[in-house]
C-alpha positions in Angstrom: 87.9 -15.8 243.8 89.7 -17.1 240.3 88.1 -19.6 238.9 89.0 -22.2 235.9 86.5 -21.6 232.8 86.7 -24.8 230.1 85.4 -26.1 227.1 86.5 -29.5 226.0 85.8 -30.4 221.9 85.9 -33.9 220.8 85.2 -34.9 217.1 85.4 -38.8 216.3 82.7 -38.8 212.7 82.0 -35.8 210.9 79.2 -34.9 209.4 81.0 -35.6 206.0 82.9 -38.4 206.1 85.7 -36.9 203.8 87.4 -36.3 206.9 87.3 -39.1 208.2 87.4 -40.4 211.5 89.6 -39.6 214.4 89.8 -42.7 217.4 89.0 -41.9 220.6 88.5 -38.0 220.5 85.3 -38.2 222.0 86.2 -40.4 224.8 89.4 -38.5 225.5 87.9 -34.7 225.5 85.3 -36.2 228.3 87.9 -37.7 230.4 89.4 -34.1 230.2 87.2 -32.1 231.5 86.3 -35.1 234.0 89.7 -34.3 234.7 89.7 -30.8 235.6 86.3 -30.9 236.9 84.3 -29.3 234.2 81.0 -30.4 232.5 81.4 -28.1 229.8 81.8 -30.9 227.0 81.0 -31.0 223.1 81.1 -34.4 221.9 80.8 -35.1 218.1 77.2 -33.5 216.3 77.2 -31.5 219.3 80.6 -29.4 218.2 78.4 -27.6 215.3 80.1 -24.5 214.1 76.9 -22.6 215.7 77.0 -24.3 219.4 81.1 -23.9 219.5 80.7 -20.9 218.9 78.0 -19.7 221.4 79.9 -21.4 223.9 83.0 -19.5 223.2 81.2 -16.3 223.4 79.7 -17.1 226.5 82.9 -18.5 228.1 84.3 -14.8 227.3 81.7 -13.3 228.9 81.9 -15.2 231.9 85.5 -15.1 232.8 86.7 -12.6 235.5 90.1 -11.0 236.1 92.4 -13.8 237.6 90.2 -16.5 236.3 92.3 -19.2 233.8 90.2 -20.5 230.7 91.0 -23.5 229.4 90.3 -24.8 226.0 90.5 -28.8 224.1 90.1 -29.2 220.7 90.5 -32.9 219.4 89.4 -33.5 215.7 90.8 -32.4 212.2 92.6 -29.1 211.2 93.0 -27.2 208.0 95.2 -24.0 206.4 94.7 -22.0 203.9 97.1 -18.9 203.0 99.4 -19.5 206.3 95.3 -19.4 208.8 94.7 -22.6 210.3 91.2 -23.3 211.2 89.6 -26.1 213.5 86.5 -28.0 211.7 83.5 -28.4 213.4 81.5 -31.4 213.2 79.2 -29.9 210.1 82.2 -28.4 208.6 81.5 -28.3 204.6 85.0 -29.8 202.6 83.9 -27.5 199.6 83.2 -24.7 202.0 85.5 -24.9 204.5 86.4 -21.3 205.3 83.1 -20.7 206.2 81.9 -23.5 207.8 85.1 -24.2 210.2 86.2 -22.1 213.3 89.5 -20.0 212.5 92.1 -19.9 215.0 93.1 -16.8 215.0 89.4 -15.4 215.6 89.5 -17.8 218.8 92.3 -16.7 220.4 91.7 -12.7 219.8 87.9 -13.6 221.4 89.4 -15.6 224.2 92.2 -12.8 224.5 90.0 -10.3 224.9 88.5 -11.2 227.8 88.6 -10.3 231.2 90.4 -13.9 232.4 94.0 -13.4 233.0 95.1 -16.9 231.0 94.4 -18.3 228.3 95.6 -22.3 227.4 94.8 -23.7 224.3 95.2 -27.7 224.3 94.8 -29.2 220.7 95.3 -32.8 219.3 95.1 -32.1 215.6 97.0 -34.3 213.6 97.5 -33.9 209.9 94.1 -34.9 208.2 92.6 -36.3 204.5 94.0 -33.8 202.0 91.5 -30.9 200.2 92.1 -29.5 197.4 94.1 -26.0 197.9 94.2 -27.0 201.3 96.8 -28.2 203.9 95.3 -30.8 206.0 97.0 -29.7 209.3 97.6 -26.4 211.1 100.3 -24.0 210.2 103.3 -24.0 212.4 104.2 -20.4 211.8 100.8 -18.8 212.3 100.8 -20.7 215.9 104.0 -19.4 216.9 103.5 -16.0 216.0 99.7 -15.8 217.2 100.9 -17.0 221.2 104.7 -15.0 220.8 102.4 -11.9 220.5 100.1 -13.1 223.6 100.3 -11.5 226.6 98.4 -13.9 228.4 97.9 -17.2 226.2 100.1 -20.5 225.9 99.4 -23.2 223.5 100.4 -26.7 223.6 99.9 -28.5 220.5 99.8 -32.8 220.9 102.0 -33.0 217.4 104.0 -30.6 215.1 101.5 -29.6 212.5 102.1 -32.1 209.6 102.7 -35.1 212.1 100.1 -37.7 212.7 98.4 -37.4 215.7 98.6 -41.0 217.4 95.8 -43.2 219.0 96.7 -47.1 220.6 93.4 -48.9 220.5 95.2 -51.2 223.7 94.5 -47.7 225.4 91.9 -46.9 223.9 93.0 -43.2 223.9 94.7 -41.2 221.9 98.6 -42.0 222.6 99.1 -37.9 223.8 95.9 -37.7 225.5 96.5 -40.8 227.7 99.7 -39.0 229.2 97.8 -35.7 229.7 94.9 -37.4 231.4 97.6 -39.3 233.8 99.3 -36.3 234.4 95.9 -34.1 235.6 95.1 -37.2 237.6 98.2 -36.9 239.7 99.8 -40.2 238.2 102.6 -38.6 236.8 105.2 -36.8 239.0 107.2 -35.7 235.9 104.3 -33.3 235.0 104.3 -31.3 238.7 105.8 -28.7 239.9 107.1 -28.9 243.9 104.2 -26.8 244.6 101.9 -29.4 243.7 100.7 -27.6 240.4 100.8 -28.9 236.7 101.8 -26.1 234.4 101.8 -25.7 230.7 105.3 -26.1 230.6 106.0 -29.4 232.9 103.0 -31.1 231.1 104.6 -30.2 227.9 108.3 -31.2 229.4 106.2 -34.5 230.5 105.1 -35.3 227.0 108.8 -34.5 225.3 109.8 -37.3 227.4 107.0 -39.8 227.6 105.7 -39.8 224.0 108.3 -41.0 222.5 108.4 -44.0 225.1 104.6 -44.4 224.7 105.2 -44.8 221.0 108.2 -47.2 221.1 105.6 -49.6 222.8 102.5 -49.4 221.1 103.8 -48.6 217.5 106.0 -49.7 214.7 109.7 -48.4 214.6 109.5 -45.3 212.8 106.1 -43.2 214.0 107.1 -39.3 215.1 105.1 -37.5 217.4 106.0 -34.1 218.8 104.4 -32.0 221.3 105.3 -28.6 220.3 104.9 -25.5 223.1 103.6 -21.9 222.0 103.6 -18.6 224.1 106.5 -19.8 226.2 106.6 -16.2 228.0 103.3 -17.7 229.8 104.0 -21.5 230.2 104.0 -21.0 233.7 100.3 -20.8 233.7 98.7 -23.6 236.1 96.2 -25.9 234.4 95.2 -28.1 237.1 96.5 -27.6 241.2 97.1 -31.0 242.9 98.4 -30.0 246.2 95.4 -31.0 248.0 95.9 -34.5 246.4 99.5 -34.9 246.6 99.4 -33.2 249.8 97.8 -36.3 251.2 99.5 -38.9 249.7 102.8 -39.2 247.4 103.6 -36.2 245.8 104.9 -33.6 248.8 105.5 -36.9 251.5 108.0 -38.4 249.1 110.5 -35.4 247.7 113.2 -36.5 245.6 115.6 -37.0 248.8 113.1 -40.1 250.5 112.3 -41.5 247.3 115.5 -42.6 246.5 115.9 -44.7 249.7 112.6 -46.1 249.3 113.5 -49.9 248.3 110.6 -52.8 247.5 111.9 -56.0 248.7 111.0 -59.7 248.4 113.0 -62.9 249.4 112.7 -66.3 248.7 115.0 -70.1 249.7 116.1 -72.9 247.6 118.7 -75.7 247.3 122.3 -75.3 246.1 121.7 -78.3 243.8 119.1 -76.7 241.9 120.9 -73.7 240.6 121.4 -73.8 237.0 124.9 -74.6 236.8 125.5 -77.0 239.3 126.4 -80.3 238.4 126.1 -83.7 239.7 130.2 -84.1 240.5 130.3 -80.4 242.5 131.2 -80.6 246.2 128.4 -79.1 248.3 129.6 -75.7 250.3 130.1 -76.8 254.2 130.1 -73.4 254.9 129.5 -69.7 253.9 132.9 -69.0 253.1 134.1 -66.0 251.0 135.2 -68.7 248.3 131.6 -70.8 248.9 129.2 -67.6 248.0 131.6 -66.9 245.0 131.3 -70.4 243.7 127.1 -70.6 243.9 127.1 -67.1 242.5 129.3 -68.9 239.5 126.6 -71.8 239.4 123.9 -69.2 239.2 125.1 -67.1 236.2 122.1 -68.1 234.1 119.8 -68.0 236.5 121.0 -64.4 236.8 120.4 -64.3 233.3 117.2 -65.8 233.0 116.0 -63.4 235.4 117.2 -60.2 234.0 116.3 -60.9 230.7 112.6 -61.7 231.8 112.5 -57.6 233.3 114.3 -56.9 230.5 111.5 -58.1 228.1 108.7 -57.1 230.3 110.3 -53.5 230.9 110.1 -53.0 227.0 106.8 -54.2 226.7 105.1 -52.3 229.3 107.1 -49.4 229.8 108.2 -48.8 225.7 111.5 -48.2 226.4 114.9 -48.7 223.7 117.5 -50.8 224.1 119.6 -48.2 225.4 117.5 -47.0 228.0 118.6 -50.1 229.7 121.5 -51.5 231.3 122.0 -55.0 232.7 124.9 -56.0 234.9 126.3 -59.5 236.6 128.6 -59.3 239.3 130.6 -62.7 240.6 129.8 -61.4 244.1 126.5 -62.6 243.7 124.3 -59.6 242.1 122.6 -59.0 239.6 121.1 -55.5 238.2 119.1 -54.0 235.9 119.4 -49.8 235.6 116.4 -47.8 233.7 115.3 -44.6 233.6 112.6 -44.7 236.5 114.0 -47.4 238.4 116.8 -50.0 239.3 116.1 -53.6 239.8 118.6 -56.4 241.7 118.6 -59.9 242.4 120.9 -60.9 245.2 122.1 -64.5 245.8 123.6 -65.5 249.2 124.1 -68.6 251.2 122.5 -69.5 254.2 124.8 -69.2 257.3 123.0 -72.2 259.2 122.5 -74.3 256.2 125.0 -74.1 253.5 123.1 -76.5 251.1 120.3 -73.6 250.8 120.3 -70.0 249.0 118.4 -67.0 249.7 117.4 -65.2 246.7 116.4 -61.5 247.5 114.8 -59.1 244.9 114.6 -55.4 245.3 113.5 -52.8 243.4 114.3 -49.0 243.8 116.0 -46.1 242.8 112.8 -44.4 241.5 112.8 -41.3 239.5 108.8 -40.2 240.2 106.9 -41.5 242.6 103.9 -41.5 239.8 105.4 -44.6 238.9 104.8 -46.8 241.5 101.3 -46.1 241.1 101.3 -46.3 237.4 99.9 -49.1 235.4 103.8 -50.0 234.4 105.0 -50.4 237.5 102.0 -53.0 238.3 102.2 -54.7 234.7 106.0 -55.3 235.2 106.0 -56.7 239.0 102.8 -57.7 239.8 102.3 -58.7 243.4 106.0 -59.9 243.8 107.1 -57.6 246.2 105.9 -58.1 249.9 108.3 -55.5 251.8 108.7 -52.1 251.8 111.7 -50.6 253.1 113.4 -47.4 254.1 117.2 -46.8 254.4 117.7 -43.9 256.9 120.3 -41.2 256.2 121.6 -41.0 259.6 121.2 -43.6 262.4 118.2 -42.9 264.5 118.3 -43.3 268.2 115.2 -45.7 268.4 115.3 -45.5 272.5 114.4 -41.8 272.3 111.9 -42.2 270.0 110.4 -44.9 272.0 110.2 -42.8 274.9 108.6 -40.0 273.3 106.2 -42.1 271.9 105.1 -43.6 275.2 105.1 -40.3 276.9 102.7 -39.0 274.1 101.2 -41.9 272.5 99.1 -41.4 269.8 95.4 -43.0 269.2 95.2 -45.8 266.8 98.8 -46.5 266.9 100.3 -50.1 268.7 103.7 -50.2 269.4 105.4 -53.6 270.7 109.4 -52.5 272.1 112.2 -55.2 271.7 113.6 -55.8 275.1 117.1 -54.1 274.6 115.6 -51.1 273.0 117.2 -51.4 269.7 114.0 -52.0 267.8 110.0 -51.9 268.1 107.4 -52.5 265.8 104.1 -50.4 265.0 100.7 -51.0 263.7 98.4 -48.4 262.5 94.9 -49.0 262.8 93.4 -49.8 259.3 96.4 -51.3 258.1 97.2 -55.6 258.2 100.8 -54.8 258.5 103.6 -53.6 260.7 106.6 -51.5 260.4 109.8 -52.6 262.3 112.2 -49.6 262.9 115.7 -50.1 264.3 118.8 -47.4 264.1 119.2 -48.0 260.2 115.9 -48.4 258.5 112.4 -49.2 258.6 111.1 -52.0 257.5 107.1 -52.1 256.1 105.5 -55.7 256.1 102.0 -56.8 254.8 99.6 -59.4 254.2 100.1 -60.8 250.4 102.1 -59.4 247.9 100.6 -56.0 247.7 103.2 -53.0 246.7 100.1 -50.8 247.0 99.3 -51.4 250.2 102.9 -51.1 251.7 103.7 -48.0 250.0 100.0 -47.0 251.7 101.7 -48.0 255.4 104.7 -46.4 254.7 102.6 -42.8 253.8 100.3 -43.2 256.1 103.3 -43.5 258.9 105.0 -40.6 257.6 101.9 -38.2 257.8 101.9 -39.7 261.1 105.2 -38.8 262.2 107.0 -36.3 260.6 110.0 -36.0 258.8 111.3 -39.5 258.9 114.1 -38.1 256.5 116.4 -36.9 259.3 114.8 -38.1 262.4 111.6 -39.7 263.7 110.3 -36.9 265.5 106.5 -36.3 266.7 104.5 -33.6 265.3 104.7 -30.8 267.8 
């Protein structure tokens, strides 16, 4: 059976402090191989040139045909005559040919063996200088050592010469913390629909999200570029996540349910205390066309106020540019806000029964990955606002059938409470405060609190339950 072979390097100190330090190397090469389950891990005066060594020569030996070997190196780099080399932790800067681990060596021994891939993962940024030296790896030498591979792919956290960045708010380096949520299944961007995360997605991932990342934790100006070699093998898998995407949001919510998954949350108040109503306006008597159009006028800077607050917290949190955003207020009553992984609206209407009150409903949806709503952004930027989860069906659903069908084969630790006319029910799955109300259009996820986690958990749980709830809801079987 193929097996994954690793070896994750991390360097913060050297032994000589001339190369200085590098943040959070150590900490991010161990929650790496946490990552993809392996405990071979050289941390710091560990990652002698001796002991690196020795490990590489016995990973070679280990690895059997089919088998994927999987290398990390985070610390500094060095060239000399176009032949970068990797320092160890006791590499000597007036001897550092000798003392340091060429790259070229390490990818012929790794090569060699009997494993079928090879992926080479390094976060070396440019370093202190040496004479006679460059202080980073050699662009060239890397494209031309993995073009001639048959059966190795390198992805490279910067372009040789570019500092490689670490945030101490993430106390990670800045590449490292995408990688890690991308082998942790927290990143949708980096899988494939098999389930899988591939050299090439998690290096499409960090073309898109580094530059986001360093928007919000960096000054204008800092350049970071993940650079791919050996992209005849960049399909090679690094980590399979099928097992846990299987059984929660990767495979449940494809591209076509995501988009109709909405989070919802609605709230009342008074006519008179929308921004721009004054003390000489005539109170609506009813919800007249004209009536919703003049409270949606007397709520253009509460509109405002509102958007600009996600606005702010969206570039804060999430890193994005100016651009990456658009904000919109319609005299209908609406208000939006359009990003990259998701749309946000504030609705205003006016109560039927009461025209001196105003409903104010706020959804969010439109989501690009569903990696985001389990993402630290998603919770940084809404919090617990959202208590509703629902789900816009592309076709109506004849709820009587599926009633019946569900009585006639009811399942264990489901409730289900029918409407009288048939037009709706309600379920409740045991384990689970909440119910989910389902009628021909939608359905409708509510819980206890304000807990986006825990509806999106319902709404899963209820489609492992029953099927595709794209199309129809049909029982398994």
């Amino acid at each position: 059976m193929a097996e994954r072979l690793g070896l994750f390097i991390g360097i913060d100190q050297y032994l000589d402090p001339k190369w200085g330090t590098v943040p959070y190397a150590e900490s991010g090469a161990e929650a790496l191989a946490k990552a993809f389950g392996d405990d071979a891990v050289l941390l710091g005066h560990q990652a002698t040139k001796t002991v690196v060594e020795s490990k590489l020569r016995k990973l070679k030996k280990a690895a059997k045909a089919g088998d994927t070997i999987v290398v990390w190196f985070a610390g500094r780099g060095l060239t000399k005559s176009g032949r970068g080399h990797l320092a160890a932790w006791d590499t000597q800067p007036d001897d550092p040919l000798e003392t340091s681990l060429s790259i070229r060596d390490l990818l012929k021994d790794l090569s060699a063996s009997k494993a079928s891939t090879v992926v080479v993962l390094l976060d070396v940024g440019t370093g202190p200088e040496l004479s006679g030296f460059e202080s980073n790896l050699n662009e060239a030498e890397l494209e031309s050592l993995f073009a001639d591979s048959v059966k190795a792919v390198g992805l490279t956290t910067c372009t040789p010469g570019e500092e490689s960045t670490a945030a101490g708010n993430l106390k990670a380096g800045t590449a490292t913390r995408l990688i890690l949520d991308a082998l942790n299944g927290q990143a949708r961007k980096a899988v494939t629909k098999a389930g899988t995360v591939t050299a090439l997605t998690l290096h499409q991932y960090l073309v898109d999200e580094l530059p986001r990342s360093l928007r919000k934790h960096f000054d204008h100006g800092v350049q970071q570029t993940p650079r791919l070699y050996g992209p005849q093998n960049a399909a090679a898998v690094l980590l399979d996540l099928s097992p846990l995407l299987g059984a929660g949001d990767g495979t449940l919510l494809d591209p076509e349910r995501l988009r109709r998954v909405v989070f919802r949350t609605e709230g009342g108040g008074r006519v008179k205390d929308l921004s721009g109503f004054r003390k000489g306006f005539q109170m609506p008597e009813s919800a007249t066309p004209s009536a919703r159009k003049f409270i949606a006028k007397c709520a253009t800077d509460d509109f405002r106020e509102d958007l600009n607050r996600v606005y702010e917290s969206a570039r804060e949190h999430l890193g994005y540019k100016r651009k990456d955003i658009d904000t919109a207020i319609d005299p209908e009553g609406f208000g939006t806000l359009r990003t990259p992984d998701f749309e946000y609206t504030i609705h205003l209407t006016l109560d039927k029964d009461d025209p001196t009150q105003v409903t104010w409903r706020r959804e969010v949806g439109a989501f690009s990955d569903p990696g985001f709503l389990r993402g630290s952004g998603f919770k940084s930027l809404f919090g617990n606002l959202f208590d509703q989860l629902a789900f816009e069906f592309d076709q109506p659903v004849d709820v009587e059938a599926w009633i019946d069908r569900l009585e006639d084969k009811p399942q264990p630790n489901v409730k289900l409470h029918v409407e009288s006319d048939g037009s709706a029910c309600e379920i409740s799955l045991a384990g689970f405060a909440g119910r989910m109300r389902i009628d021909r259009k939608s359905l409708v996820v509510r819980g206890r609190g304000h807990d986006s986690a825990g509806l999106l958990d319902q709404f899963l749980a209820f489609l492992r339950n029953f099927g595709n709830l794209g199309e129809r809801l049909q029982l398994k079987g």
